[in-house]
N, C-alpha and C positions, 0 to 999 in steps of 0.2 A: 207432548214435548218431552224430550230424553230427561232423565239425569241430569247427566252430562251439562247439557245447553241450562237447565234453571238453574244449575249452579252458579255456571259464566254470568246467568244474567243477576244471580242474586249479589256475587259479589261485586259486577259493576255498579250494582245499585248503591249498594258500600262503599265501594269508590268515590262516589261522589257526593258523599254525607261529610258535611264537617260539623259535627255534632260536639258539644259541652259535657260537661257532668258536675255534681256538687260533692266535693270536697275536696281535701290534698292526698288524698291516694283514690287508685281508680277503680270502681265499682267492677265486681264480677262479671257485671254485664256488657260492661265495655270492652273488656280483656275478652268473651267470647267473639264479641262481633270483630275484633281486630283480626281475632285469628279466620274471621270466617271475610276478612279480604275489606273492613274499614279502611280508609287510605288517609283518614285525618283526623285529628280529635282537634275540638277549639279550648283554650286557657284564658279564664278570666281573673279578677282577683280573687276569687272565692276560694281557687284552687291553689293561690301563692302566700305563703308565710315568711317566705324568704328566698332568698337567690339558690343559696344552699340548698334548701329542701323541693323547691323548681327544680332543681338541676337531676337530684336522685328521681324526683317523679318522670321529670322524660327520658331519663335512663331506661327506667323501670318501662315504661310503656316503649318505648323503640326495641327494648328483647321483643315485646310481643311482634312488631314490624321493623324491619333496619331501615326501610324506605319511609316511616311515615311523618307525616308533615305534621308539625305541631306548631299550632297555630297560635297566636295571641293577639290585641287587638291592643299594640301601645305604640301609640303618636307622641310620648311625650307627654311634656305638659298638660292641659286637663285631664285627656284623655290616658290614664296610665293603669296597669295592671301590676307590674312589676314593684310600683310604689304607692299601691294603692293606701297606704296604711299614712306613709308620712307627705305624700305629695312628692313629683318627679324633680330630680336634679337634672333635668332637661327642659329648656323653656321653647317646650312644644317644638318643631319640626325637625330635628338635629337627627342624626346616623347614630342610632342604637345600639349597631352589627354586633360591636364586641360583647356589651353587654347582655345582649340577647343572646349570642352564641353559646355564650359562657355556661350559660344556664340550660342551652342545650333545645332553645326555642330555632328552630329555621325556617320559620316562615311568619311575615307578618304582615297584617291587615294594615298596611299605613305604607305609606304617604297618604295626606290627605290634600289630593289635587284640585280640588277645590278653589275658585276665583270667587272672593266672597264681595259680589259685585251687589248683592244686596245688605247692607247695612243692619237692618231689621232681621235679619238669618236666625231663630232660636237655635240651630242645633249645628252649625259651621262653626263663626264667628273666630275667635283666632286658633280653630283648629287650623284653617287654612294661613299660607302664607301672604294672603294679603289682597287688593283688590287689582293691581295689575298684573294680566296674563304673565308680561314677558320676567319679570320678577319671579310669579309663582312657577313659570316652565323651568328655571335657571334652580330655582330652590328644587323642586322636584326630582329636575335630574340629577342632581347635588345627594341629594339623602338618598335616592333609588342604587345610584355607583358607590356612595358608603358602606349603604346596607348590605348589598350583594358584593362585596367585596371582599367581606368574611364569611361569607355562605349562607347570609339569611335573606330566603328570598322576601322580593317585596312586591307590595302590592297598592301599588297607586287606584286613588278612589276620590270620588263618589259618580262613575263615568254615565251621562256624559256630563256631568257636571252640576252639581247640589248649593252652587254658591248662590243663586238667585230666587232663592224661595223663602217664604215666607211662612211655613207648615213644617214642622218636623216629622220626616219619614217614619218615625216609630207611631207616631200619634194618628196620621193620616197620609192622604195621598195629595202630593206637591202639585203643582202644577208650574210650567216654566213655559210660558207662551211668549217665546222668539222665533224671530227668522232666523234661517238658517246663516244667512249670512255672520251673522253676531253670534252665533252659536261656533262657528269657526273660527271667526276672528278675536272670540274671549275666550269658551268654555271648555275647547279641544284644544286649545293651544299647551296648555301644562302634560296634557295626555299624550300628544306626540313626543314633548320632551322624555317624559315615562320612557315612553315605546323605542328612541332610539339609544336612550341612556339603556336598554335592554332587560326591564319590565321583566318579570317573570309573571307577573298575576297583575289585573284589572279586575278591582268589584264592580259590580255595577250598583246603578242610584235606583230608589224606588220613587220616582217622577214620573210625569205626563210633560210629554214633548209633543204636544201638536203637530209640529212642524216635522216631525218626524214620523208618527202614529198618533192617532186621535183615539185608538180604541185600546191599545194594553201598556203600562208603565215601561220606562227603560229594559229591567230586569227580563220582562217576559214579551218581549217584543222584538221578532226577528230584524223589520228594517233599523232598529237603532244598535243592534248586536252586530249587521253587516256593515253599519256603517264604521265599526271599529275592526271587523275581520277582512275587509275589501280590500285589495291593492290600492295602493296613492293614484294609480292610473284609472281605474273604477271609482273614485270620487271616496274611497275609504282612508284609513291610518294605517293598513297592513300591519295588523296584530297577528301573530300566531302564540301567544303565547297562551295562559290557565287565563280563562274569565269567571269568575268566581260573585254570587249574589252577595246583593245584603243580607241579613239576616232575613229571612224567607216568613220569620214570627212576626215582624213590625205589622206596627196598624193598617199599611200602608197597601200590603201583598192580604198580608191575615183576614183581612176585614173585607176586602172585595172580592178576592181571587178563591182567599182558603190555603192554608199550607201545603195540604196534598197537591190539588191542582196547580197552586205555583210551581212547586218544585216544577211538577212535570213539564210546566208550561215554557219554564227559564231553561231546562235540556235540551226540551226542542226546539226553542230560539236562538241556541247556540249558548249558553252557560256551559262550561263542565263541571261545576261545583256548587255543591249549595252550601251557606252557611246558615249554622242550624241557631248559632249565636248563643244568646246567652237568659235568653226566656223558655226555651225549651229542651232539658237538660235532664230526657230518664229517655230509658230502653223504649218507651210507650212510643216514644217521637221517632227514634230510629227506626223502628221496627213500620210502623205505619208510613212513612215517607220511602221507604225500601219497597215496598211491598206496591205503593200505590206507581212508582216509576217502573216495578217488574209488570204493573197489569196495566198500565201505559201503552209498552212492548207488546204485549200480548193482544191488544187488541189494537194493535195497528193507532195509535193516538203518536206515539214515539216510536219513532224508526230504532232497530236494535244497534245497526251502526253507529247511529248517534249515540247510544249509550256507553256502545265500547269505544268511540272515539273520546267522548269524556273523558271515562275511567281513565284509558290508557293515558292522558294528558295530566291526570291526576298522580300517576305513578311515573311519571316521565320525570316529574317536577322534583316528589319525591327522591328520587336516584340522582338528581343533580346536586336536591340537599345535602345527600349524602355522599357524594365524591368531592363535594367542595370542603366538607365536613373533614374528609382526611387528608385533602394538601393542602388546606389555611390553619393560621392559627400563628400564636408565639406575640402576636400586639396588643399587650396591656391597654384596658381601657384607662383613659385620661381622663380621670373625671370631675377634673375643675372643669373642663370645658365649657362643663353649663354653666356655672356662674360665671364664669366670663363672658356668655354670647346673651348672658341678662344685663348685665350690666351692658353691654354694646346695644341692647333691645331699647333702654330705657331713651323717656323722652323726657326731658325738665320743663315746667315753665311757671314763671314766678308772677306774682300780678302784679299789677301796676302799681309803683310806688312801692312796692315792699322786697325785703332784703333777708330770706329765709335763713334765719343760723339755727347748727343744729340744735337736737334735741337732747339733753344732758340729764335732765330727772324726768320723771316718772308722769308720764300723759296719761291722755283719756285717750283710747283707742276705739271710735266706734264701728264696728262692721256691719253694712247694711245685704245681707245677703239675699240674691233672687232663690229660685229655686233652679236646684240643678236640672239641667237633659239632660235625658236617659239614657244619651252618647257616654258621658263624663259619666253620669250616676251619683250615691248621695255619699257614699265612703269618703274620699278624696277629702281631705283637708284643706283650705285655701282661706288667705288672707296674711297678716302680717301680726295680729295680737301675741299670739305665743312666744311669736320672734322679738318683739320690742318686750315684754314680759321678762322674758330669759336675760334680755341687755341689763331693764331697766326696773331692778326689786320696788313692786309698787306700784308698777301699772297696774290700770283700773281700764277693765274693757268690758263692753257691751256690745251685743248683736244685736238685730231686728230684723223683719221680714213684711213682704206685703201684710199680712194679716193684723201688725202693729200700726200700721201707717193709716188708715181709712181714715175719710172724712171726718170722722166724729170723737175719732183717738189721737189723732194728728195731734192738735193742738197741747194735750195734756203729754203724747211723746215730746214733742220738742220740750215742755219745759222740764222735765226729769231729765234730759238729756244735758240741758243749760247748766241746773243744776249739780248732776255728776262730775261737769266738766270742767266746774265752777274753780280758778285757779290752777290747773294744769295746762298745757298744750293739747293740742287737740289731733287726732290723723284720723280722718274718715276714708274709711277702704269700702271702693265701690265696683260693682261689674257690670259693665253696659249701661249705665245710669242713662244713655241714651234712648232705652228700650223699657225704663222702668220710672213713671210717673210720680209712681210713692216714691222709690227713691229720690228722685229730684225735687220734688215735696221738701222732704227730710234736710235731701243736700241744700238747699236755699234757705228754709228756714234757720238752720243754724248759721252757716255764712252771714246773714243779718246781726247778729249778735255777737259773732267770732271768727272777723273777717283774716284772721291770722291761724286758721286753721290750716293744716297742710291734707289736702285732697290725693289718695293713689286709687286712677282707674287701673285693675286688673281685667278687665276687659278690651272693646276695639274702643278706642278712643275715640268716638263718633261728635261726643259734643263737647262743645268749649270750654277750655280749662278755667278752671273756677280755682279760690283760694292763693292761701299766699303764696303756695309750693302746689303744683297740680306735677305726679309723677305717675305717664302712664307706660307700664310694664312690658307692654300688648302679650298677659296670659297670668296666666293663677300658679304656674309652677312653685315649686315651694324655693326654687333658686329666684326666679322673681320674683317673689316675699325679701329673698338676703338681700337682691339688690338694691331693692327701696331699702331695707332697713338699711343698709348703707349707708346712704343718701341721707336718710333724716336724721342719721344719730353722728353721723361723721367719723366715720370707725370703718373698717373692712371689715366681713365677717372671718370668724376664726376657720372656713370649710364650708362645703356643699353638701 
């Protein structure tokens, strides 16, 4: 093999790495592989301390490439990078563009397309916009013409669809055993919206689709990859645009596949991208996933076409980020917005016979918190204690988690809880309390005692609203914290 040719083939293997790194300025290591033909770097929060200092980091890294795609993985709401520190002023699925551009991010992992047709979802849940297709098509195309309207491409996800599982991708391998029929008629339906609203990037889900492949996950499986590359007249979506992995590290690929062999395996089912995400994040990972797609090539397992067909689709995207880069611009972000589209989220409902007036002194605030997925992660702040704290000098709040609640502690939390609460108002902040037993535990036993407690689910509002005041948010944004706090104190907040 020339020169010449291992080069092409080394840098296409580059190409199609969308690898991480740990900290706010870029490792030596990175900075060589960019010049030696990287086509992407991923941004987590690990790498952001602030808009400002994002903004000089992919300054700094785009001298190394003008073309490259810098990537970030913010939906908003739970799921945020940008505001990892204080919780997003966006209540989850809203147009970013400005705010991402700003900072000099052009490409991003979100929309989350997603029909959250199962309830039960640990790792959806209101990532997605909600359980009706035609709803979540209409919001999808919505944010996807936002986003790319100031040049940051988007990337509608979890294809073909992650709403109906009951297994978190990171943890394990899903399984979605429908007919095809219902897989059209719900799960593809937000993904066409994507594709005509004009998509530049599709992740794919690391799921089992029977009905489609019985033997390899979405990711690595060519008939569920043709069936998003085929003409509408071929029974496909006619995508041409970047198809881009999940993280290639989840439980889900890692655990069965192997990271080496995924990669390879998602190129040659038609992926051009693999994201390297944000568990594998040193030169070790790049260099060993490069290497195992150049000896792929080599031994006839991946066609080299295929590789330079990637690539090139890698760098195509790139150069649009960056033309759009120098004719948009000049639209200040607006960024009441979110707390306006929270307060428009919010749902009231008072119980029977009672007549909720606000909160004027100093409550008991208790938050019952699950444990975060590792979509969201543990950083992210969520609930409303600090926000009624800040109102009201003298709030007294408490948290708890499954491990306070068991059988045997149960009894002695409720009454320390009785007790703290003893003379105050009460707001217990919950997330999915549908999905979580001890919570529900908790939330009943004290509704016995203080049936004039005011309940906010921050999650999907799955079960029946309990309490004098049940106000559910649908998300943990830290603008859906201000709008409840709103709400119970009778006051508008001062900003977002």
């Amino acid at each position: 093999m020339t020169t010449l040719l291992q080069d092409s083939l080394h840098r296409d293997a580059l190409a199609v790495l969308q690898p991480g790194f740990v900290g706010t300025t870029p490792p030596d290591w990175l900075r060589r592989h960019l010049a030696a033909g990287l086509g992407s770097v991923a941004l987590f929060s690990r790498n952001v301390t602030d808009q400002r200092q994002l903004a000089e980091l992919t300054a700094g890294l785009r001298r190394e490439n003008p073309d490259l795609l810098l990537a970030i993985d913010e939906e908003g709401g739970d799921v945020t990078r940008l505001e990892s520190g204080s919780g997003s002023s966006w209540p989850g699925n809203l147009a970013l563009g400005r705010a991402l551009a700003e900072c000099g991010v052009n490409y991003n992992w979100a929309p989350s397309a997603d029909v959250n047709s199962n309830p039960d979802n640990p790792v959806i849940g209101v990532r997605s916009f909600g359980a009706d297709p035609e709803l979540c098509a209409r919001h999808t195309a919505a944010w996807v013409e936002g986003l790319q309207s100031v040049g940051v491409a988007a990337c509608a996800k979890h294809f073909p669809g992650h709403g109906d599982t009951a297994i978190d991708s990171h943890l394990g391998l899903p399984v979605v055993d429908i007919d095809m029929d219902l897989l059209r008629s719900r799960d593809l339906v937000p993904f066409k919206a994507a594709i005509a609203a004009g998509a530049k990037a599709v992740m794919t889900a690391h799921i089992m689709v029977p009905a489609l492949d019985g033997a390899r996950p979405a990711t690595l499986s060519r008939p569920i990859l043709d069936l998003l590359r085929l003409s509408q007249a071929e029974g496909g979506l006619g995508y041409d645009g970047l198809i881009v992995t999940d993280a290639i590290e989840m439980g889900a690929i890692a655990d069965t596949f192997g990271t080496a062999r995924g990669t390879v395996l998602a190129l040659a089912a038609g992926a051009d991208a693999v994201c390297v995400g944000g568990g594998l994040s040193d030169e070790e990972t790049v260099i060993h996933l490069r290497d195992a797609l150049v000896a792929a090539v080599r031994s006839g397992d991946l066609p080299e076409e295929r590789l330079a067909e990637a690539a090139g689709k890698v760098r195509a995207l790139g150069a649009w980020t960056t033309e759009q880069a120098r004719i948009s611009g000049g639209i200040a972000p607006d960024l009441s917005i979110g707390l306006r589209a929270a307060r428009r989220a919010l749902r009231l409902t008072e119980g029977p016979g009672q007549r909720f007036t606000p909160i004027t002194d100093s409550p008991y605030v208790l938050s019952l918190s699950p444990v975060a997925n590792i979509a969201v992660g543990q950083v992210t702040p969520w609930g409303l204690a600090g926000m009624l704290a800040g109102r009201l000098p003298g709030t007294r709040t408490a948290s708890f988690g499954p491990q306070d609640a068991t059988a045997e502690l149960l009894p002695g939390l409720l009454d320390r809880i009785r007790a703290e609460a003893d003379g105050r108002r009460v707001v217990v902040v919950v997330r999915d309390v549908h999905r979580h037993d001890w919570m529900t535990a908790i939330l009943r036993g004290l509704l016995e005692s203080r049936p004039d407690a005011a309940v906010v689910e921050m999650g999907v509002p799955q079960a029946e609203p309990v309490g004098a005041l049940h106000i559910a948010t649908h998300g943990a944004a830290r603008v859906c914290g201000l709008a409840a706090v709103e709400v119970l104190t009778g006051s508008p907040a001062n900003g977002c």
